[in-house]
N, C-alpha and C positions, 0 to 999 in steps of 0.2 A: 378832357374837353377844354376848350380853349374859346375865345369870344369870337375866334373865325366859324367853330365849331356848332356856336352859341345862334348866330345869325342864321346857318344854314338849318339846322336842327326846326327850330321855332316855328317856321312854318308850317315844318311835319308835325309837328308837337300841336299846335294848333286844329290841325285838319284828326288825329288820331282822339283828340279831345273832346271833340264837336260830338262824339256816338257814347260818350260816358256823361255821367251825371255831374254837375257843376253842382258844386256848395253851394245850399239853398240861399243864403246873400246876395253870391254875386250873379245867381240864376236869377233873383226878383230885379236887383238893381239892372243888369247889363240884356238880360231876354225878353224880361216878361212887361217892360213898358213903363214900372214904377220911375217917377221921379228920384233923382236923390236928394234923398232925406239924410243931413248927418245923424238926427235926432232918433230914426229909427234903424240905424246901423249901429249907431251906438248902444241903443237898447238888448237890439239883439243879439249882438256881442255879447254882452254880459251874462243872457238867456240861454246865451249856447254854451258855456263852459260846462263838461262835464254832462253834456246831452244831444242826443241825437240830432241831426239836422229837419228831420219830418216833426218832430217834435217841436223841436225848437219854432219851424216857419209856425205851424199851429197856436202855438203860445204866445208867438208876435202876432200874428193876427186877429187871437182876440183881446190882446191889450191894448192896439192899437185902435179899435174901433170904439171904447172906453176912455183912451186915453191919447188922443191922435196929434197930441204937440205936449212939451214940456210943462205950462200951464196947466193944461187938463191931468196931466198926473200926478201934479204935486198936490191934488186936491180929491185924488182917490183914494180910498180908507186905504191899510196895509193888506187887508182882508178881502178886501175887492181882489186886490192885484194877486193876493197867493191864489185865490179861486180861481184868476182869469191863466194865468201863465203853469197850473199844475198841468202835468208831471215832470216840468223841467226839474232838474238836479238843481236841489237844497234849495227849491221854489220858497221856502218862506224869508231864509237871508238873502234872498236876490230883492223879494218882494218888497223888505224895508229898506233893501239897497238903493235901489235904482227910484226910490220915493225922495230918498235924501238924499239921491243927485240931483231930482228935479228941483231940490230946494237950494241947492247950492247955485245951480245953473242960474235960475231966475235971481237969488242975491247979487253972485260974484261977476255972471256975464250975461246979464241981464237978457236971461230966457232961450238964450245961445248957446248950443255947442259950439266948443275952440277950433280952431282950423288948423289951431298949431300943436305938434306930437308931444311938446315941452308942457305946454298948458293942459293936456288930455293929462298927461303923465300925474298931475296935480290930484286929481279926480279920485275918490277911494273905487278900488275894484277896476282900475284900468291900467292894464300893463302895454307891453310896446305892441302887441297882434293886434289888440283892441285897437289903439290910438293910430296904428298906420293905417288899418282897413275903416276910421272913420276919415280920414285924410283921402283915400284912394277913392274907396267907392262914394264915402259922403258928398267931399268937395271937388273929387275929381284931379286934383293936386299929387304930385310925385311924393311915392313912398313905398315903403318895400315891408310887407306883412311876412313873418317868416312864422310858418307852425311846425309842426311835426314834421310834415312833409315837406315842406320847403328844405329845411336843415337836410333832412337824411337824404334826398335825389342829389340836390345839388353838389355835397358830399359824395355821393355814391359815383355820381360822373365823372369825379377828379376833378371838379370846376374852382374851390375852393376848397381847407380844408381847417374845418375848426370843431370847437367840443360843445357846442349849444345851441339853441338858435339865439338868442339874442349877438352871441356872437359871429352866428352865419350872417343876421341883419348887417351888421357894421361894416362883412367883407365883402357881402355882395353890392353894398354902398362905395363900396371903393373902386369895385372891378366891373361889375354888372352896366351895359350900357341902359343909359335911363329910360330910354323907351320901353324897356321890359317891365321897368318896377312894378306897374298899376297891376300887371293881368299875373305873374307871375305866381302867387297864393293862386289865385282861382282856377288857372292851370295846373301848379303840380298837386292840388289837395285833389281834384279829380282823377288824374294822372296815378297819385300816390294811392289811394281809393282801390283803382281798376286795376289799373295795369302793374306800376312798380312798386308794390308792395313790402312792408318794413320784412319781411321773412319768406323765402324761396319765390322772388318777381317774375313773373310771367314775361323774362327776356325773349321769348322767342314770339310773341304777340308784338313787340315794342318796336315803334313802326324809328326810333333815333338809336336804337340799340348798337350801330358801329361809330356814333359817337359817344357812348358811354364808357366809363374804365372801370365799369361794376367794382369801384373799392367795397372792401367787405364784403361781398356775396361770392358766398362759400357756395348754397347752393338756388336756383334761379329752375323756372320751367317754362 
C-alpha cells in the first residue's frame, strides 16, 4: 500500500467503519455531542490501560460526576476515587495516580492539561498513545495515537514497516498525509476490533482488502 493507495482506500475504510463499534473515547468525543474536554481524555486514558472499554466509559462517568475538572479531584479522598472508578484494572494505583496528577496540574500548569506531547510526556503514568489522543481528541491539534492496532494493520498492509508502535508513530509521522493523523486510532482500533484481526482476519468481509499486502497473514477468512 502506498499513499495513492492510502487516499483511495480511506473513504472505503470510513464507510465499512461506520457499522463497527468505535472506541468508547472517540465514540463520546466525536458522536455523542460531548465537548472536548483534554481533562477527561486524559483521565480516561489512564482508566483504560489494561481494561475493557464498557468498563472503562462506566468508571469515567462516575468519576467524573464527583470529580468534573481537575480542581474537584485533587480534593477527592483516594478512597472516594478507587470506589468510584472499580473494576478498572489496578483501580487502586490509578486511583492515587491520577489524584497526584491533579496535584501536579494545578502546581505546575496551573489547573491545565499541556497541549504539548513533550509536556504530557513529563506527567507520571502518560506515555505517547496517552499524550497524542489528549492532543487529538482533547485539543483537536494534529497527532497520531499508534496502539496495538495501529502498529499491526498499517504493518500488515505494507504501508510502512517497523517493530513497535512507538516506532510505527514516528514513520507514519514521516509518510502519513496529515489529514489522516486525528481519526486514524479511532479508525483502525474499530477496524482491528471487527474486521482485521491480530490472528486469521476476516479478509474476505474487508471492504480495502486489494489494497492490502496481508504481510504476515499466514492464514485470514
Amino acid at each position: 500500500m502506498n499513499n495513492k493507495n492510502i487516499q483511495q482506500a480511506w473513504p472505503i475504510l470510513k464507510r465499512q467503519v461506520k457499522k463497527l463499534d468505535l472506541p468508547w473515547l472517540e465514540d463520546m468525543v466525536l458522536n455523542q455531542g460531548q465537548r472536548r474536554d483534554p481533562y477527561t481524555v486524559l483521565i480516561s486514558c489512564i482508566l483504560s490501560l489494561r481494561t475493557q472499554d464498557k468498563t472503562t466509559g462506566e468508571a469515567s462517568e462516575r468519576l467524573f460526576r464527583i470529580a468534573p475538572d481537575v480542581t474537584s479531584l485533587a480534593k477527592v479522598p483516594v478512597k472516594t476515587i478507587e470506589k468510584a472508578i472499580y473494576p478498572v484494572g489496578f483501580y487502586k494505583v490509578k486511583a492515587e495516580r491520577i489524584q497526584e496528577l491533579a496535584h501536579v496540574l494545578i502546581r505546575d500548569y496551573a489547573s491545565e492539561v499541556p497541549d504539548d506531547i513533550d509536556e504530557l510526556l513529563k506527567l507520571k503514568g502518560v506515555g505517547r498513545k496517552t499524550a497524542n489522543l489528549v492532543v487529538t481528541l482533547g485539543y483537536n491539534k494534529y497527532g497520531i495515537c499508534v496502539d496495538t492496532h495501529v502498529h499491526r494493520i498499517t504493518n500488515r498492509w505494507g504501508y510502512i514497516k517497523t517493530g513497535s508502535p512507538d516506532k510505527t508513530e514516528y514513520a507514519l509521522r514521516e509518510k502519513l498525509p496529515k489529514k489522516y493523523w486525528r481519526t486514524i486510532n479511532g479508525l483502525l482500533v474499530a477496524f482491528g476490533q471487527g474486521i482485521c484481526k491480530p490472528v486469521s482476519p476476516f479478509c474476505t468481509q474487508c471492504m480495502i482488502q486489494k489494497y492490502c499486502d496481508r504481510v504476515g497473514v499466514s492464514k485470514h477468512r
